[in-house]
C-alpha positions as CSV (number, residue, x, y, z in Angstrom):
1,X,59.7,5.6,34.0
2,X,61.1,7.1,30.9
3,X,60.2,4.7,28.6
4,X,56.4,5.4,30.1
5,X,57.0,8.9,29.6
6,X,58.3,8.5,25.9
7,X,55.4,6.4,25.0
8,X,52.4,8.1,26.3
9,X,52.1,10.1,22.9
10,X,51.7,7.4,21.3
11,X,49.0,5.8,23.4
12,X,47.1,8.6,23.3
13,X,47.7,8.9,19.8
14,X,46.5,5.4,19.6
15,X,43.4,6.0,21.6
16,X,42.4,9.5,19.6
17,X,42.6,7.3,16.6
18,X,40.2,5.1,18.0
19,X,38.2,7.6,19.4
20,X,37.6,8.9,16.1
21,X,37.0,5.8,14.3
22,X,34.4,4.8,16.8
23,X,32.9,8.4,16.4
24,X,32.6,8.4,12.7
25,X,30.9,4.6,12.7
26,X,28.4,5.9,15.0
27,X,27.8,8.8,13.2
28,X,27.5,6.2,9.8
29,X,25.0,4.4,11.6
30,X,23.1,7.5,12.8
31,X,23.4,8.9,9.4
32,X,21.8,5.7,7.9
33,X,18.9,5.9,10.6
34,X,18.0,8.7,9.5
35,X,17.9,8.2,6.3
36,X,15.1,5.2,6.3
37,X,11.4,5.9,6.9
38,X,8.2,3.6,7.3
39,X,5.7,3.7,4.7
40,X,2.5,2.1,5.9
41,X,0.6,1.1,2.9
42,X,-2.3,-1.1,1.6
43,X,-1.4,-4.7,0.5
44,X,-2.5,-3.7,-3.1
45,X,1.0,-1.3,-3.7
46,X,2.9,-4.2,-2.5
47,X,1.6,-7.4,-3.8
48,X,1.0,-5.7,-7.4
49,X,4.8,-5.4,-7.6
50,X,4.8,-1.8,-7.5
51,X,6.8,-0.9,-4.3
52,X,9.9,-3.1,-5.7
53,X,9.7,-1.3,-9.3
54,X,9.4,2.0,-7.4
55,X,11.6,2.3,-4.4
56,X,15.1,1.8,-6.0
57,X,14.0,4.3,-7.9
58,X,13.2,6.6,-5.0
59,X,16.5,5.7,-3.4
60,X,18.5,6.2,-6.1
61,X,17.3,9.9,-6.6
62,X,17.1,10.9,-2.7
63,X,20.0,8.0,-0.9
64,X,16.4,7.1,1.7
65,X,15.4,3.6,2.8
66,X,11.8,2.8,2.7
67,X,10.1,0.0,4.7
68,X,6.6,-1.3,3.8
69,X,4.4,-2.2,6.0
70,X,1.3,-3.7,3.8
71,X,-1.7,-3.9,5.4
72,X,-5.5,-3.0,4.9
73,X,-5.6,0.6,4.3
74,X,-7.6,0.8,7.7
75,X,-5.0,-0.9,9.5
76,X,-2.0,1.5,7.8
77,X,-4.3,4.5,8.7
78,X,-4.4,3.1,12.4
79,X,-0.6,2.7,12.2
80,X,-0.2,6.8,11.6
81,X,-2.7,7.7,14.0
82,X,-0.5,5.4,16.6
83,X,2.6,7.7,15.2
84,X,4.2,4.3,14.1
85,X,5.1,4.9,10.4
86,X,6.1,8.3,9.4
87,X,4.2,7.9,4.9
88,X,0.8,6.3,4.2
89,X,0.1,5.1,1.2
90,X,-3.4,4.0,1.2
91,X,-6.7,3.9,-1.1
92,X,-10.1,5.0,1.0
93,X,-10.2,8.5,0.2
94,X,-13.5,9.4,3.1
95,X,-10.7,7.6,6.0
96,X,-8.0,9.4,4.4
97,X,-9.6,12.7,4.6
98,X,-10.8,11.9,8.1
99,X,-7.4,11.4,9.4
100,X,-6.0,14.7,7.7
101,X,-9.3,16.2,9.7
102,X,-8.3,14.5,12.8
103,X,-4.9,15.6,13.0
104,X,-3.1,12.6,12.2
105,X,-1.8,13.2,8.9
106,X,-0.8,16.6,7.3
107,X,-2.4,17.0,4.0
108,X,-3.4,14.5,1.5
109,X,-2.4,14.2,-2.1
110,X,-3.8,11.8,-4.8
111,X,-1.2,10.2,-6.8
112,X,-2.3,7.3,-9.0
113,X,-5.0,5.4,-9.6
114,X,-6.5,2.5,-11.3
115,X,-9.9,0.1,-10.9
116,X,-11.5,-3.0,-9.1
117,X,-12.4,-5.7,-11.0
118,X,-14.9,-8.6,-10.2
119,X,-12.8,-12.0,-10.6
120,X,-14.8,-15.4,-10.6
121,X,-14.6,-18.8,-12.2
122,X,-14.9,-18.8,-16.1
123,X,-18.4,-20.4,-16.3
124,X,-19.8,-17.6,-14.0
125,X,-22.6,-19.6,-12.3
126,X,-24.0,-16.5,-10.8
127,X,-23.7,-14.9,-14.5
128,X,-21.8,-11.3,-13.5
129,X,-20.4,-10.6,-16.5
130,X,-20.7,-7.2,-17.5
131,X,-20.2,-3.4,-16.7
132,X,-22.6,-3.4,-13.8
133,X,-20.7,-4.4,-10.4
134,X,-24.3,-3.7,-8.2
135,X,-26.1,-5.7,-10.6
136,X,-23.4,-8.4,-10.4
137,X,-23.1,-8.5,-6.6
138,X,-27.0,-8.7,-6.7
139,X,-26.8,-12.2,-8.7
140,X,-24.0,-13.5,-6.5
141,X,-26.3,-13.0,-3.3
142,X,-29.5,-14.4,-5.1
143,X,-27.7,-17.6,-6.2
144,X,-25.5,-18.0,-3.0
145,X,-22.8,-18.4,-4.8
146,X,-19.6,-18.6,-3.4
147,X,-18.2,-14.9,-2.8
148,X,-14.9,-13.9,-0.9
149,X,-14.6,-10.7,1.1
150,X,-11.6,-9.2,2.2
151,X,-13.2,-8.3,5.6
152,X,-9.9,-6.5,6.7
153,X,-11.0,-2.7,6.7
154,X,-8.9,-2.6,3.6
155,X,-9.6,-0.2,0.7
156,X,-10.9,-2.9,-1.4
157,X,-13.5,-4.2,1.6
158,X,-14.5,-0.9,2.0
159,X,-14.8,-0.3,-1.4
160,X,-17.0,-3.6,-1.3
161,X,-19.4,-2.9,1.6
162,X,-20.2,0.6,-0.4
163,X,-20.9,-1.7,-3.6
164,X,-23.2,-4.2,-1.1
165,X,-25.2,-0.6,0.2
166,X,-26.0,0.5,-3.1
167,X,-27.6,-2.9,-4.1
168,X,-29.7,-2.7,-0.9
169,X,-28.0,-6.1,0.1
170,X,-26.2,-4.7,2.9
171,X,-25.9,-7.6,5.5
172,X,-28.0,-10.3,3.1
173,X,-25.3,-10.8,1.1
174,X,-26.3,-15.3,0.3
175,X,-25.2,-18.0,2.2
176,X,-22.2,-18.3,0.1
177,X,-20.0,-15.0,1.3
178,X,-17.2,-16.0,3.2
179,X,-15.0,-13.2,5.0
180,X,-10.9,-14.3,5.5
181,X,-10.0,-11.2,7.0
182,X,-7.1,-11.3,4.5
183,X,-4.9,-9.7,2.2
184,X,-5.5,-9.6,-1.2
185,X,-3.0,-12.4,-2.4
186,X,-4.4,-14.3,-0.1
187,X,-8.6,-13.6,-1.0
188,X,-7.4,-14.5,-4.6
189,X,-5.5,-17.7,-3.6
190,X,-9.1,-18.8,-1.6
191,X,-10.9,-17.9,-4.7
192,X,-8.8,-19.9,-7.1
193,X,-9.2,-22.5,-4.8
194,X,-12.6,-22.8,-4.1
195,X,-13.9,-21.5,-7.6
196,X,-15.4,-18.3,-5.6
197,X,-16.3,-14.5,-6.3
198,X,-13.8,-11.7,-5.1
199,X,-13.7,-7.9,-5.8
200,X,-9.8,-7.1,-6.5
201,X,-7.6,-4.1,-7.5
202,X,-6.7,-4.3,-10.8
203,X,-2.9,-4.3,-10.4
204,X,-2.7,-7.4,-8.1
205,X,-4.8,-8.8,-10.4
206,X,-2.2,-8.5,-13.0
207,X,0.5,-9.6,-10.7
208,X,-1.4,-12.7,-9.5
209,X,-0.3,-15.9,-10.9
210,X,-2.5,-18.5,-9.3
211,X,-5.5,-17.8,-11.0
212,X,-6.6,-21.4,-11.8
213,X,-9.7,-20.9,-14.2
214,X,-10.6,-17.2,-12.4
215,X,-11.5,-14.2,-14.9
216,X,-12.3,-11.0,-15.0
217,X,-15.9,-10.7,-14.9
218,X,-17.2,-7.3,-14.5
219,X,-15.2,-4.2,-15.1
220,X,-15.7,-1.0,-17.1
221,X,-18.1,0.4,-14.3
222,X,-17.3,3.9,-13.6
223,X,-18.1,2.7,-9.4
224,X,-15.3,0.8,-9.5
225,X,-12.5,3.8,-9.9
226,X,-9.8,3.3,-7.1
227,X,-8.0,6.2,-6.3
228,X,-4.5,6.2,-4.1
229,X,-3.6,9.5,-1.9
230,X,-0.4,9.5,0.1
231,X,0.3,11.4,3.3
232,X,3.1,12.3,5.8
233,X,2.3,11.7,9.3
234,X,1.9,14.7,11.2
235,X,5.2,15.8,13.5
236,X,3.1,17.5,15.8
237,X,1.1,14.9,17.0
238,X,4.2,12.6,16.7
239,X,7.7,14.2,17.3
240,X,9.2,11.0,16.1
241,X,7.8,11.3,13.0
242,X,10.6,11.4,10.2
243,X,8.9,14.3,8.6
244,X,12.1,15.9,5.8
245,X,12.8,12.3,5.1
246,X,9.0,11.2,4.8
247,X,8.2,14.8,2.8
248,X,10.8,14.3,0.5
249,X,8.6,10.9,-0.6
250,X,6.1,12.4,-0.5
251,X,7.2,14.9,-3.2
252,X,9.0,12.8,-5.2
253,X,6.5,10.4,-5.4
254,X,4.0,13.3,-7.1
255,X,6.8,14.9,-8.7
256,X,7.2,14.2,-12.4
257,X,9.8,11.6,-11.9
258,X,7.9,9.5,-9.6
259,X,4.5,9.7,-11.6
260,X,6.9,9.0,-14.4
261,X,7.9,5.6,-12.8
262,X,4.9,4.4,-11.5
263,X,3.5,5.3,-15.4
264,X,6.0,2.9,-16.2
265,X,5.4,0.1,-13.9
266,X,3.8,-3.0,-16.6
267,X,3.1,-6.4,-16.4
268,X,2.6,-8.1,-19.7
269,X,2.4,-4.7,-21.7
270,X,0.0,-3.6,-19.5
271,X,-0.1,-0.9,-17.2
272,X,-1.2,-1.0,-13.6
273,X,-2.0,2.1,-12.0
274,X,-2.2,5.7,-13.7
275,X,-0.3,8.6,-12.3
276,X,-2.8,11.8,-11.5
277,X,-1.1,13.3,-9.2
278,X,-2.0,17.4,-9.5
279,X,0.5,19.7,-11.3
């Protein structure tokens, strides 16, 4: 009985010790789940290479995490209305607007931009080439050539259909569209492939390296500007929204720093996308 008695201080010394160890590991591990938000974003951001030149970046200056989710930007937008990413990081500026309107999002802010591009074989059987993307897309639908759409409410398909409308070819686009309901990589690889048509953002573009005997083939048209806005969620609709984590992206990413890095992001000597995010 007296030994018990002598050594009960140091049990419970013992078990404070591990008491305390077990708090501070779970207060590490809360501490790093915290600091890690969702960015849904278009598959653009991603597959041009951008996110893994940027992100380090964005944790080295704030200590966050970032997960991508790349998707069509109508499928990211769908993800923040469902209050399952707390950033998007998308280009369709009429669904991003609707979304802040809705309630979804909190306010939208442009931050870079750069073009599409029409990509086809070299010999251009439909010949595109030129600065006219309606009068191209005209062409491709009178000669049924082959054309690949995205067909994933992307930005890029949405920026497509609009082309389609304005050449009054809506829905009579030639026996030779195809729609993979894909991401971009993917629409490029099927055009490489099959020596088709495809509208792309510029920067995946750049980053793609299965281009077989694909060029650019109309480009210059002022149409084809492609703008990017990024967004926090909004915390009211969605309490589980990481908002100080997903604000501070937000404002680094339009800060000068960030607009700096993504200014800095090249392939070949040539830059992707062009920072304009407001002062």
């Amino acid at each position: 009985m007296k030994n018990f008695k002598q050594n009960m201080p140091l049990a419970l010394a013992e078990h404070a010790r591990a008491a305390i160890v077990c708090v501070a590991i779970l207060g590490a591990s809360l501490s790093a789940m915290a600091q890690s938000i969702v960015v849904a974003s278009t598959t653009s951001t991603e597959q041009s290479g951008l996110f893994s030149y940027l992100l380090p970046e964005f944790k080295k200056a704030t200590g966050i995490d970032v997960k991508v989710v790349a998707l069509g930007t109508g499928q990211a937008i769908d993800m923040g209305r469902r209050g399952d990413a707390d950033v998007l990081f998308v280009h369709d500026q009429v669904a991003e607007e609707k979304v802040v309107a809705e309630g979804f999002a909190v306010k939208r802010f442009e931050v870079m931009y750069n073009d599409f591009v029409l990509i086809g074989p070299k010999a251009d059987p439909a010949k595109t080439k030129g600065n006219d993307i309606v009068d191209a897309l005209k062409k491709v639908a009178a000669g049924n050539a082959s054309f690949i759409s995205r067909g994933d409410k992307s930005g890029t398909h949405a920026a497509e259909l609009r082309f389609w409308k304005i050449a009054g070819l809506d829905g009579k686009t030639g026996t030779g569209y195809k729609s993979c309901g894909c991401g971009m990589g993917p629409a490029l690889n099927m055009a490489s492939s099959t020596g088709a048509y495809v509208l792309a953002d510029r920067g995946t573009w750049l980053n793609f390296k299965n281009r077989g005997d694909l060029v650019v083939l109309v480009e210059g048209d002022k149409r084809m500007f492609n703008q990017y806005g990024v967004m926090l969620v909004n915390p009211a609709r969605h309490p589980q929204t990481k908002a100080v984590e997903g604000q501070k992206f937000v404002d680094w990413v339009t800060s000068s720093a960030g607009q700096g890095v993504i200014a800095s992001y090249k392939i070949g000597g040539e830059q992707l996308f062009f920072p304009n995010a407001a002062k």
